[in-house]
C-alpha atoms as one frame of an Amber mdcrd trajectory, in Angstrom:
protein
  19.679   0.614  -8.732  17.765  -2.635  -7.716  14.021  -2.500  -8.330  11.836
  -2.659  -4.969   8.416  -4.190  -4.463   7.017  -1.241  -2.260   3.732  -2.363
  -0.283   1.404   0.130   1.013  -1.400  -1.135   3.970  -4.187   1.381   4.046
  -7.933   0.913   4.736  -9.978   0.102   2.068 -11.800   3.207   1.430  -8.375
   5.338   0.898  -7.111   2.550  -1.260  -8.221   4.227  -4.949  -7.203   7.943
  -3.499  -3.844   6.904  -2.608  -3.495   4.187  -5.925  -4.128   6.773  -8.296
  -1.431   9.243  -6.418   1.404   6.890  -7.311   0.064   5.899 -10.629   0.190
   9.545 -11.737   3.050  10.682 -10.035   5.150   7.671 -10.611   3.808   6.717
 -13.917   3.646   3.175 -13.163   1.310   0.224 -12.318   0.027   0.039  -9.050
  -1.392  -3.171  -7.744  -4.688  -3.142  -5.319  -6.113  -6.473  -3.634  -8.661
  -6.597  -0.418  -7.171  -7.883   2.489  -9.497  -9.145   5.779  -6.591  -8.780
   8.728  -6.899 -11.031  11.538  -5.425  -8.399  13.861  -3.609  -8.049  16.991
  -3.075  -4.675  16.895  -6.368  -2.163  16.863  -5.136   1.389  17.019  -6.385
   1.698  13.502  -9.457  -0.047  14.023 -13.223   0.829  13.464 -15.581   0.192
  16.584 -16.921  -2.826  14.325 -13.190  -4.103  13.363 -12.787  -4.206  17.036
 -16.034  -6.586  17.296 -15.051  -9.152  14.903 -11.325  -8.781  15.233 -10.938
  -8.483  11.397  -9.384  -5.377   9.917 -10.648  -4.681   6.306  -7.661  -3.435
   4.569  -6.212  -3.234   1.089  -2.495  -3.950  -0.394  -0.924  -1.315  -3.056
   1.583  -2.648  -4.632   4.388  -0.865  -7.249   7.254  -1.873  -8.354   9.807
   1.143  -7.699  13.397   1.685  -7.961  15.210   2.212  -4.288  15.936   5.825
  -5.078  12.121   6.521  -5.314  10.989   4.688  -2.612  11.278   7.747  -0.344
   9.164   9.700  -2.854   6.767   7.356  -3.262   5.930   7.435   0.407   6.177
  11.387   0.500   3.057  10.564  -1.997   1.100   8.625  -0.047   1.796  10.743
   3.428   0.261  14.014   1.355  -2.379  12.212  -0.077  -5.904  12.926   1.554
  -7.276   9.738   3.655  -9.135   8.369   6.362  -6.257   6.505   8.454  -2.936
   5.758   9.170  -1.001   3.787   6.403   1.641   1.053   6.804   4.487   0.202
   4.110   6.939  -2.426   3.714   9.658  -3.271   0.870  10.982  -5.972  -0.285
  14.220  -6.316  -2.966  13.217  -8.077  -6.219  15.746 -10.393  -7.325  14.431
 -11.047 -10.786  11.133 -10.824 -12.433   9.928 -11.025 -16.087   6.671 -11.820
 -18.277   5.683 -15.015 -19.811   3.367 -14.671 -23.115
């Protein structure tokens, strides 16, 4: 099966809660960055999002296989948080390490 770079968008607070999920269950590296949104959409915003237009968000990132992409996001959708969460994939056509 092709390997899948699996991108959760969650708000920042939920980011560790929901990183360590898939790091356990999965056993593999998750990735977590900050993100500031510039945002057309605020359904998921705070009252103070809403004022400066900026979502503060975070990016977890795994590397997955496509067969456990559905489990991974069974993970996140039972994991306790504050807000919704978005997710995106995207096929990896190679990838490697340089020493």
């Amino acid at each position: 099966m092709a390997d899948i770079l699996l991108t959760f968008h969650s708000a920042a607070v939920d980011a560790s809660a929901i990183g360590d999920a898939l790091r356990v269950a999965l056993r593999t590296p998750v990735h977590i960055r900050s993100e500031a949104v510039l945002g057309l959409d605020f359904s998921d915003a705070t009252t103070a999002e809403r004022v400066t237009g900026s979502l503060n968000r975070s990016a977890i990132e795994l590397i997955v296989g496509a067969e456990t992409v559905e489990d991974a996001i069974a993970i996140v959708a039972g994991t306790k948080r504050s807000g919704p969460v978005r997710w995106q994939t995207i096929s990896i056509e190679a990838r490697g390490r340089l020493a």
